[in-house]
PQR file of N, CA, C, O and H, with PARSE charges and radii, in Angstrom:
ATOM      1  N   UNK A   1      -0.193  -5.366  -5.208 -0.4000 1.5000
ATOM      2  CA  UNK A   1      -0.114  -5.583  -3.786 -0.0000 2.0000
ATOM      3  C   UNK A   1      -1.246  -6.464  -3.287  0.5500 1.7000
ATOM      4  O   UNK A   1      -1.053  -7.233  -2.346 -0.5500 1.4000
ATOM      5  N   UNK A   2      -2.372  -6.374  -3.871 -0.4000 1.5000
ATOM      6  CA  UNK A   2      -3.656  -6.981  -3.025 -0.0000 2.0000
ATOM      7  C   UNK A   2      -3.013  -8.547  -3.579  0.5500 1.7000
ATOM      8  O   UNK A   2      -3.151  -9.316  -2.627 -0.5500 1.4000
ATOM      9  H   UNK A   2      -2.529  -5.749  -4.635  0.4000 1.0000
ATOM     10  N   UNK A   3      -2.455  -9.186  -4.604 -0.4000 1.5000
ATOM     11  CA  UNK A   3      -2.313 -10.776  -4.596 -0.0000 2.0000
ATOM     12  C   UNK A   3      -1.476 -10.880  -3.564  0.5500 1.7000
ATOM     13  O   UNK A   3      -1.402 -12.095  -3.377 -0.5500 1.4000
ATOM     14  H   UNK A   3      -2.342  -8.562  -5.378  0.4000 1.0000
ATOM     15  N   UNK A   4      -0.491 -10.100  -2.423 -0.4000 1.5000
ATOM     16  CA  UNK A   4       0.246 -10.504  -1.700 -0.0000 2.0000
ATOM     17  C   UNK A   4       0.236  -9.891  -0.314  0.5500 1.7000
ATOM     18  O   UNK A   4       1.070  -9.612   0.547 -0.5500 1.4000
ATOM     19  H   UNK A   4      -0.551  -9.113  -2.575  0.4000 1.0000
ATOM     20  N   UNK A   5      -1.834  -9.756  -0.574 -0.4000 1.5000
ATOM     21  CA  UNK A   5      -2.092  -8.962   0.787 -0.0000 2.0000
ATOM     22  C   UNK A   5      -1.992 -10.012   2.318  0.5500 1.7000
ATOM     23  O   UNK A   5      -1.690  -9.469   3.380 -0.5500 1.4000
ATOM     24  H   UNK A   5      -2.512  -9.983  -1.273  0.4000 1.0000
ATOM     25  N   UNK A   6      -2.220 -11.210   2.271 -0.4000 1.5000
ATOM     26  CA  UNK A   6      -1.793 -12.121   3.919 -0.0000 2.0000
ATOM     27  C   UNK A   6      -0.059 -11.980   4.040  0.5500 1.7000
ATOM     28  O   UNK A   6       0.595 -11.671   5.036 -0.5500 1.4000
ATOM     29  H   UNK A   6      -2.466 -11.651   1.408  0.4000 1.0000
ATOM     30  N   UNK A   7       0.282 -12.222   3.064 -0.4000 1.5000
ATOM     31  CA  UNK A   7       2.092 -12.041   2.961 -0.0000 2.0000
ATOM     32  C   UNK A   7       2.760 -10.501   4.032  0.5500 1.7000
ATOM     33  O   UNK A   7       3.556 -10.464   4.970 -0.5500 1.4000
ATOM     34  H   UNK A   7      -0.249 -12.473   2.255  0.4000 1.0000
ATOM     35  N   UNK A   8       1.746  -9.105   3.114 -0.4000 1.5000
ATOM     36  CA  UNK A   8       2.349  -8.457   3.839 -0.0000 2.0000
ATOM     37  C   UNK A   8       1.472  -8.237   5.059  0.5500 1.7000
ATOM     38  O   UNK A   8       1.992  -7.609   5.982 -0.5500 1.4000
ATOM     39  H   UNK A   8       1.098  -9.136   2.353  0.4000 1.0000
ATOM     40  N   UNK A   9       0.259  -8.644   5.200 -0.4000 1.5000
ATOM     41  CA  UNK A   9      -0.374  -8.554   7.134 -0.0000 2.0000
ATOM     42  C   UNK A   9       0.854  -9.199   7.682  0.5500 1.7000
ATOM     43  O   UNK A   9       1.728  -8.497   8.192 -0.5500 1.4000
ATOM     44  H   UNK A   9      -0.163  -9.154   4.451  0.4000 1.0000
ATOM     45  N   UNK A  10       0.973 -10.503   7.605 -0.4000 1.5000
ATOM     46  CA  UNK A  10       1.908 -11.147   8.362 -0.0000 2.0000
ATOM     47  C   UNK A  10       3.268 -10.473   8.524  0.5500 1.7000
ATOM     48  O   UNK A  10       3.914 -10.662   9.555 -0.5500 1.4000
ATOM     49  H   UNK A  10       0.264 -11.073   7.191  0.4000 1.0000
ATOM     50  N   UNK A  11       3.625  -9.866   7.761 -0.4000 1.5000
ATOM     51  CA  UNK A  11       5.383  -8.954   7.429 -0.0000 2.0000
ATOM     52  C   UNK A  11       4.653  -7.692   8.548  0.5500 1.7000
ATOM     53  O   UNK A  11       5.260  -7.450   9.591 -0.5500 1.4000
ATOM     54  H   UNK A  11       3.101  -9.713   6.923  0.4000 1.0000
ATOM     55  N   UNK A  12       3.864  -7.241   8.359 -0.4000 1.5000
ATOM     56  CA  UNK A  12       3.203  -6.260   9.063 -0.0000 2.0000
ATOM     57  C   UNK A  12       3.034  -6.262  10.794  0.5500 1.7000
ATOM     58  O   UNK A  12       3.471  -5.477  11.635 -0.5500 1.4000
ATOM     59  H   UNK A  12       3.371  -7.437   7.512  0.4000 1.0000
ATOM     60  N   UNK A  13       2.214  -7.488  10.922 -0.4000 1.5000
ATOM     61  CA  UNK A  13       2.242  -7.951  12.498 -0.0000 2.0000
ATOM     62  C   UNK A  13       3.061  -8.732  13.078  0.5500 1.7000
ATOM     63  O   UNK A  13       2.917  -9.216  14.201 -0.5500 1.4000
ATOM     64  H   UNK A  13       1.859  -8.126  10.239  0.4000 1.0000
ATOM     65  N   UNK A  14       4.310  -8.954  12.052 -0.4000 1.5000
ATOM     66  CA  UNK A  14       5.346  -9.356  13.003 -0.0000 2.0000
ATOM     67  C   UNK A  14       6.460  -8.127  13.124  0.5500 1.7000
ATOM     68  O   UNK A  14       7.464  -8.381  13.791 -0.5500 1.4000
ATOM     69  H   UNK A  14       4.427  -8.561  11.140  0.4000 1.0000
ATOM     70  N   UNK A  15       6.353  -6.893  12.560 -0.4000 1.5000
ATOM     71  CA  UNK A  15       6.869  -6.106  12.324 -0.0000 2.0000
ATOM     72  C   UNK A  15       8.371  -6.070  12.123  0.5500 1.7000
ATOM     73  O   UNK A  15       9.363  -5.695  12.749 -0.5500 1.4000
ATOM     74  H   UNK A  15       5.538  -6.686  12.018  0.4000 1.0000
ATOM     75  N   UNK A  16       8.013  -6.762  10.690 -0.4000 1.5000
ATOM     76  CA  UNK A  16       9.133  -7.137   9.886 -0.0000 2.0000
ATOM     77  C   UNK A  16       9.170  -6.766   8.731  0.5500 1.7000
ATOM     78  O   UNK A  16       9.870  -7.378   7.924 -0.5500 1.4000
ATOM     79  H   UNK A  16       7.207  -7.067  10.181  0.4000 1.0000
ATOM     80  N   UNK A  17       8.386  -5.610   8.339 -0.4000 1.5000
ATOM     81  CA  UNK A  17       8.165  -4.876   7.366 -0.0000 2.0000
ATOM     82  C   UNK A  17       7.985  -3.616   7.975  0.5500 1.7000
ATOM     83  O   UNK A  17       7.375  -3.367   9.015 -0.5500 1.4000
ATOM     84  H   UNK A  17       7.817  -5.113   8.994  0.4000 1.0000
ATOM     85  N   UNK A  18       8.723  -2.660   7.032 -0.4000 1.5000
ATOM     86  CA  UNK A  18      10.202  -2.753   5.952 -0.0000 2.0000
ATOM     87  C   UNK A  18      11.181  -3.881   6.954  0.5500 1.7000
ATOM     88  O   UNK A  18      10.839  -4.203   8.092 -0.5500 1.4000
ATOM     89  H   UNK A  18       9.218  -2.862   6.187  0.4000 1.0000
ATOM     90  N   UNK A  19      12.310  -4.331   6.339 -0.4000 1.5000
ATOM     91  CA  UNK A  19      13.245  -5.446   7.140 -0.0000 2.0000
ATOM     92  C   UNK A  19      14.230  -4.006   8.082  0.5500 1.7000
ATOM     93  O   UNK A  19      14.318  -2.791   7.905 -0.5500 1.4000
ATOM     94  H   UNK A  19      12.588  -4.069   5.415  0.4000 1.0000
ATOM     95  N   UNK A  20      14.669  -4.735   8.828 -0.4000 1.5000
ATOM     96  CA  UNK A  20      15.543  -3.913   9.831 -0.0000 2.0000
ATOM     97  C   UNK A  20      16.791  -3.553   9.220  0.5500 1.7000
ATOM     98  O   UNK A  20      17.347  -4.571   8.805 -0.5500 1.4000
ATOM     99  H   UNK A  20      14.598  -5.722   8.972  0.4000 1.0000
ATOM    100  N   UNK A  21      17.549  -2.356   8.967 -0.4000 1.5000
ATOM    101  CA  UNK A  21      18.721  -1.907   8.199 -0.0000 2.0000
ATOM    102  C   UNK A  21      18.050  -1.075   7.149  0.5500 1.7000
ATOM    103  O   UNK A  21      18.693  -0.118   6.717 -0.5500 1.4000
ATOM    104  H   UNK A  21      17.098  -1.530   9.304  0.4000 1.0000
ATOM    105  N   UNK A  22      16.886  -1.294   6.689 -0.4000 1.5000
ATOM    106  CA  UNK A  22      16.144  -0.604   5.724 -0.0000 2.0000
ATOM    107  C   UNK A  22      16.250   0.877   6.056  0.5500 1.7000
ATOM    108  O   UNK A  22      16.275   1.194   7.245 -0.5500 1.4000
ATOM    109  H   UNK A  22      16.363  -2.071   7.040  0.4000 1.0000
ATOM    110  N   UNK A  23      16.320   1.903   5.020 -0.4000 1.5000
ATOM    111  CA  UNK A  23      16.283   3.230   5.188 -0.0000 2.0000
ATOM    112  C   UNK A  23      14.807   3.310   4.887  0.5500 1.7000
ATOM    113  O   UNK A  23      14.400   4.394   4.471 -0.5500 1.4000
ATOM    114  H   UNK A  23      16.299   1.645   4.054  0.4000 1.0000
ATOM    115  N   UNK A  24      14.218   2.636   4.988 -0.4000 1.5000
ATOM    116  CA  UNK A  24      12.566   3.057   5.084 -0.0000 2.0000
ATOM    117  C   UNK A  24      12.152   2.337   6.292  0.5500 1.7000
ATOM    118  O   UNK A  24      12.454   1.239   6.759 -0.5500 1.4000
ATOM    119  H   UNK A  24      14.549   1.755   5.326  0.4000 1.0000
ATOM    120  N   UNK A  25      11.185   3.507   6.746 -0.4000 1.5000
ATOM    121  CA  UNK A  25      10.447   2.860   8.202 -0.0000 2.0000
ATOM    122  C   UNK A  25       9.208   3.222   7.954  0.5500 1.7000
ATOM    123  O   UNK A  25       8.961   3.905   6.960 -0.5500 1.4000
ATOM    124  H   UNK A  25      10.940   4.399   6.367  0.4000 1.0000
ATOM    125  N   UNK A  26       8.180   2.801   8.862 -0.4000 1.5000
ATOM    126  CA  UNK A  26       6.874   3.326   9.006 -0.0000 2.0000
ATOM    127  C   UNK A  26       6.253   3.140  10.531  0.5500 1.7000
ATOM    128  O   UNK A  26       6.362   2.256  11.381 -0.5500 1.4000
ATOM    129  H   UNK A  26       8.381   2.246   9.670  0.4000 1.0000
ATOM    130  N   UNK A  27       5.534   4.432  10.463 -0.4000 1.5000
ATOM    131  CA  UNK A  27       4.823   4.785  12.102 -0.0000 2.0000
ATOM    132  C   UNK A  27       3.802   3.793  12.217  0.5500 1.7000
ATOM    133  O   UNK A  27       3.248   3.251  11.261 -0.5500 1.4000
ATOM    134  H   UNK A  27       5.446   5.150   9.772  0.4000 1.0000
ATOM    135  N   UNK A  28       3.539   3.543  13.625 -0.4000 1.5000
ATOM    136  CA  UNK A  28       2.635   2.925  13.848 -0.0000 2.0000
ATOM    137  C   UNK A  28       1.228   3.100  12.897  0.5500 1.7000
ATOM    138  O   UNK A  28       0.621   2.333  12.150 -0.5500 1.4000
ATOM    139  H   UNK A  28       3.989   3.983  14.402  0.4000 1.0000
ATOM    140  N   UNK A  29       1.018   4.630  13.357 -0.4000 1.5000
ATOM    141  CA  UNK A  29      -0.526   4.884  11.644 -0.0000 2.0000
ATOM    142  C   UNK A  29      -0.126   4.333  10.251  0.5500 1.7000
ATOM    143  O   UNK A  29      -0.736   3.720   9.374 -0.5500 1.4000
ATOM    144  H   UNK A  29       1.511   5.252  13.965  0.4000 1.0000
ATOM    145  N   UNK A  30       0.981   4.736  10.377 -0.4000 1.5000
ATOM    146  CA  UNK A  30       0.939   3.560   8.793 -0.0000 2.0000
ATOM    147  C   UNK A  30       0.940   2.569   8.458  0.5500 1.7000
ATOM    148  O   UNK A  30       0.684   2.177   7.319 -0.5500 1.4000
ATOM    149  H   UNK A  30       1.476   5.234  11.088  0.4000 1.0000
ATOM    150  N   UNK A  31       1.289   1.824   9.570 -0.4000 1.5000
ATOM    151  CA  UNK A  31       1.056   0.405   9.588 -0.0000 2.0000
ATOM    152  C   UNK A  31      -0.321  -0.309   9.461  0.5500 1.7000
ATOM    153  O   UNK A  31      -0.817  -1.232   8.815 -0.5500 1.4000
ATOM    154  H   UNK A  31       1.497   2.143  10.495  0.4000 1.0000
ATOM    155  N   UNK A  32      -0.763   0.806  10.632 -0.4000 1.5000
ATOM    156  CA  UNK A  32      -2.372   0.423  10.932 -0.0000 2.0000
ATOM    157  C   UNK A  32      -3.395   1.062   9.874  0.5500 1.7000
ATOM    158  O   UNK A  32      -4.566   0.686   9.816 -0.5500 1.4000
ATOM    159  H   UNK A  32      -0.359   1.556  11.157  0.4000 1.0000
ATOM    160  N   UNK A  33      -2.966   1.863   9.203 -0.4000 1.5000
ATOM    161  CA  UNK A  33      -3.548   2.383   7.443 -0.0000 2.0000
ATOM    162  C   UNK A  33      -3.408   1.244   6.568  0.5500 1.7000
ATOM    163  O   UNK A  33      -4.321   0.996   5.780 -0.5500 1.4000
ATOM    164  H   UNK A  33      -2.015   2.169   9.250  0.4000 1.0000
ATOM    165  N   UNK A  34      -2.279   0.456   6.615 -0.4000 1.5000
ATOM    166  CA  UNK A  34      -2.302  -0.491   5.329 -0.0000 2.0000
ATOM    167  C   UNK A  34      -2.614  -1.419   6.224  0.5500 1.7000
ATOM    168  O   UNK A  34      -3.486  -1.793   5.440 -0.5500 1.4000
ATOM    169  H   UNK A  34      -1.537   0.657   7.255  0.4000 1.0000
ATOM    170  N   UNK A  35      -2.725  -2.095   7.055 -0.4000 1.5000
ATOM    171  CA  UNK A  35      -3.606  -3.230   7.608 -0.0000 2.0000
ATOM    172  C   UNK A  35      -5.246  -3.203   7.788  0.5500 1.7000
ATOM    173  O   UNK A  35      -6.052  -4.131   7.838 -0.5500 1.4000
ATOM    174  H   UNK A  35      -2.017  -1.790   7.692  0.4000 1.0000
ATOM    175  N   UNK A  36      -5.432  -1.697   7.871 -0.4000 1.5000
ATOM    176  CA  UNK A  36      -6.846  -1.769   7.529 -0.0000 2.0000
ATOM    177  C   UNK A  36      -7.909  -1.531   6.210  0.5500 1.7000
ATOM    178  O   UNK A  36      -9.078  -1.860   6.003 -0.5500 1.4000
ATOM    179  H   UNK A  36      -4.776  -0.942   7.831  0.4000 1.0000
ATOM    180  N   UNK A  37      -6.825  -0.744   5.390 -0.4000 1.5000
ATOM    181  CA  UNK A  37      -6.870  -1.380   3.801 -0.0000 2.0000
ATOM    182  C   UNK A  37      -7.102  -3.098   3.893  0.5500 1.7000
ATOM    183  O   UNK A  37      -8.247  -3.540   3.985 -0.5500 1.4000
ATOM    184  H   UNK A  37      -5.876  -0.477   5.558  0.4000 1.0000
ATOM    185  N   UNK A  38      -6.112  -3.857   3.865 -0.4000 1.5000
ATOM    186  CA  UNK A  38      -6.380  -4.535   3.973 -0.0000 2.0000
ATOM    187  C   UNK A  38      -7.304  -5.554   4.395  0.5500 1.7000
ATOM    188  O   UNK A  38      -7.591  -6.623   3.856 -0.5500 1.4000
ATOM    189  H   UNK A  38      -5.182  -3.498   3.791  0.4000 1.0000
ATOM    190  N   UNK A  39      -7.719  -5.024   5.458 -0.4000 1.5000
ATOM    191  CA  UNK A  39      -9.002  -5.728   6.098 -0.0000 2.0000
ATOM    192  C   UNK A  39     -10.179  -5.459   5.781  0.5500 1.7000
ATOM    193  O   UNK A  39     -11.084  -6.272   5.965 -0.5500 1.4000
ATOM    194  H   UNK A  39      -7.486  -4.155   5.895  0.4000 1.0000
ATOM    195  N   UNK A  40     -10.380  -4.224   5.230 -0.4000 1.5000
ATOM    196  CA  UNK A  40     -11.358  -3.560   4.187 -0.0000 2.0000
ATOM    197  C   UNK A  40     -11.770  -4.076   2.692  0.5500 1.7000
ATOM    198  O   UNK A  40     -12.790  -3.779   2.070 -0.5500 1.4000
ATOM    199  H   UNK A  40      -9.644  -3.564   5.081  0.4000 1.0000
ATOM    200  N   UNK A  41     -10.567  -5.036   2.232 -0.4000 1.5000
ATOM    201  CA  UNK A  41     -10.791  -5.276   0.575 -0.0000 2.0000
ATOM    202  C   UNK A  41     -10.432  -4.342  -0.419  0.5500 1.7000
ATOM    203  O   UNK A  41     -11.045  -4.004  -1.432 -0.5500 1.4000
ATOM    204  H   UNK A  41      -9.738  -5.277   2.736  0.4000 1.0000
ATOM    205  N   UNK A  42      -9.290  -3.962   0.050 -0.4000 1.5000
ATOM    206  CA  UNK A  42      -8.198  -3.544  -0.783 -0.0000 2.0000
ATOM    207  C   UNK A  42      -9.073  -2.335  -1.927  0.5500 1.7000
ATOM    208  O   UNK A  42      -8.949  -2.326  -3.151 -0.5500 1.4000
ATOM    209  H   UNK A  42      -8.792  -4.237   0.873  0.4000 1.0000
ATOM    210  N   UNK A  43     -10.185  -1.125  -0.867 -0.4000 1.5000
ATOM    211  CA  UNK A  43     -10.505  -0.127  -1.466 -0.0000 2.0000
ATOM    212  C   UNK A  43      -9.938   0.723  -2.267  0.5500 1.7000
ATOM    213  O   UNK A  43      -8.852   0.915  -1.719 -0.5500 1.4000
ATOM    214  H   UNK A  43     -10.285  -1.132   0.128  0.4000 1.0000
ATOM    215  N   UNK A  44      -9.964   1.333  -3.171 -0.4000 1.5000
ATOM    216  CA  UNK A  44      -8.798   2.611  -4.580 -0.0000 2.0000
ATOM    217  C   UNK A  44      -9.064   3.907  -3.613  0.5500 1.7000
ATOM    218  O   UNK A  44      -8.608   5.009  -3.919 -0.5500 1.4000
ATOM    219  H   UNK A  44     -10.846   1.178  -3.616  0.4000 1.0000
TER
END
């Protein structure tokens, strides 16, 4: 995931991740959990 971490911010803040029809969703905290992973440097 971290080589395609701007890919999914961007899928993320256009909130287009998961795609629409998807049986997976995610709450706002989860969104904002893996965007701040992200912004963190992709901590274990």
């Amino acid at each position: 995931m971290a080589m395609w971490w701007d890919s999914i911010r961007d899928e993320l803040l256009s909130c287009s991740m998961p795609p629409r029809g998807s049986r997976v969703t995610l709450r706002d905290e989860e969104r904002e959990r893996i965007l701040l992973w992200i912004r963190c440097g992709f901590p274990e």
